[in-house]
C-alpha positions as CSV (number, residue, x, y, z in Angstrom):
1,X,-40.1,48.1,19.7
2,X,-42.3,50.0,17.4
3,X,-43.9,53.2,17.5
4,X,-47.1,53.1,15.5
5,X,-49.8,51.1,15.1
6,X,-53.4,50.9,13.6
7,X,-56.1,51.4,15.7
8,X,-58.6,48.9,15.4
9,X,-62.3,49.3,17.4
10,X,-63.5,46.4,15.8
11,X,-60.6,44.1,17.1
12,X,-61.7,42.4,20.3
13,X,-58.2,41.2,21.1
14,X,-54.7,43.6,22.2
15,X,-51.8,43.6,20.0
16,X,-51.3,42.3,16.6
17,X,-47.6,42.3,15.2
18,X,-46.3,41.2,11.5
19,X,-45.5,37.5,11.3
20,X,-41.5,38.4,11.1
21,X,-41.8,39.6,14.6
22,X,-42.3,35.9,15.8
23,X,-38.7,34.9,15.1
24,X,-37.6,37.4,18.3
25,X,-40.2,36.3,20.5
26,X,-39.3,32.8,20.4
27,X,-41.6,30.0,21.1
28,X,-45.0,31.0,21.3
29,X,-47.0,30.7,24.3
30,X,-50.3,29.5,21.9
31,X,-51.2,28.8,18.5
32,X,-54.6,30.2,18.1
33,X,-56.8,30.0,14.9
34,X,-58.4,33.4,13.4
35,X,-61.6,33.3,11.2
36,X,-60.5,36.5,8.5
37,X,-62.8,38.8,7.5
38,X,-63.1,36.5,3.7
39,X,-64.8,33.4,5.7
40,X,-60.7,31.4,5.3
41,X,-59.2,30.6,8.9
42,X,-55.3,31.1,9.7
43,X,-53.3,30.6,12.6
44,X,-51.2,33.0,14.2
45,X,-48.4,32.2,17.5
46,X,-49.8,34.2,20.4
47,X,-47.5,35.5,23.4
48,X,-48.0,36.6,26.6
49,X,-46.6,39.9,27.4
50,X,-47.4,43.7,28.1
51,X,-48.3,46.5,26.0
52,X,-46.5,50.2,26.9
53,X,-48.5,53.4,24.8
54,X,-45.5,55.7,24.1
55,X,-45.7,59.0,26.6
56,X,-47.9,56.9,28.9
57,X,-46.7,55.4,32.1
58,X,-49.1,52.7,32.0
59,X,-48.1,49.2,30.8
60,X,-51.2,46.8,30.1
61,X,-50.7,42.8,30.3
62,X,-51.7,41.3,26.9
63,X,-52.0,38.9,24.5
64,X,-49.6,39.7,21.3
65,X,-50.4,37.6,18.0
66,X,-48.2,36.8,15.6
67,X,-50.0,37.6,12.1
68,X,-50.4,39.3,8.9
69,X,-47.7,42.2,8.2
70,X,-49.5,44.9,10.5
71,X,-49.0,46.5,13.9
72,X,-52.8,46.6,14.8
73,X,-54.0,47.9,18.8
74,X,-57.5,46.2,19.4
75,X,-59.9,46.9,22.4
76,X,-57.8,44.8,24.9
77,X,-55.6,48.1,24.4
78,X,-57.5,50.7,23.8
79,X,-60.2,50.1,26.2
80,X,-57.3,51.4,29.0
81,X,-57.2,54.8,27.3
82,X,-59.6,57.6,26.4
83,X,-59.3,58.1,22.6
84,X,-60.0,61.1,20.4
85,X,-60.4,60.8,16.7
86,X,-60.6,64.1,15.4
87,X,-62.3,64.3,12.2
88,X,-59.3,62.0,10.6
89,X,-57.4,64.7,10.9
90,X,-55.5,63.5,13.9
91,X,-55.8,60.8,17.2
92,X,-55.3,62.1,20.9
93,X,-54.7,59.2,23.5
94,X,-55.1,60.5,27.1
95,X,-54.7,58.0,29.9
């Protein structure tokens, strides 16, 4: 669906997609309530579904929220793969 993403080591969670997304997942599975990084609290619709890394075979079961206008990949992701970050220059993910 899309091919790029922020990587996010601070995010705790799997997969966040832009609020626009929500319209072609339907009804959401939760509403859950997100304490932003200002102190202010939002709510984004959170589905249950799976996570594919382009090139990998592997597809993760996760939590996808509904919020903001980014496509962010938090630990729940991550934490599957072996990630290089290569002086900013670049970002290897090996399964």
């Amino acid at each position: 669906m899309h091919d790029w993403a922020y990587l996010d080591t601070g995010f705790e969670g799997f997969l966040v997609v832009p609020q626009t997304v929500a319209a072609t997942f339907g009804s959401p599975d939760v509403v859950s309530v997100w304490g932003l990084g200002d102190g202010s609290e939002t709510q984004g619709a959170d589905y249950l579904g799976e996570v594919e890394i382009l090139g990998s075979a592997q597809t993760i079961p996760a939590e996808v929220t509904c919020l903001g206008e980014e496509w962010i990949l938090g630990l729940g992701v991550l934490n599957h793969f072996h990630i290089i970050f290569d002086h900013g220059q670049s970002v290897e993910i090996r399964p």
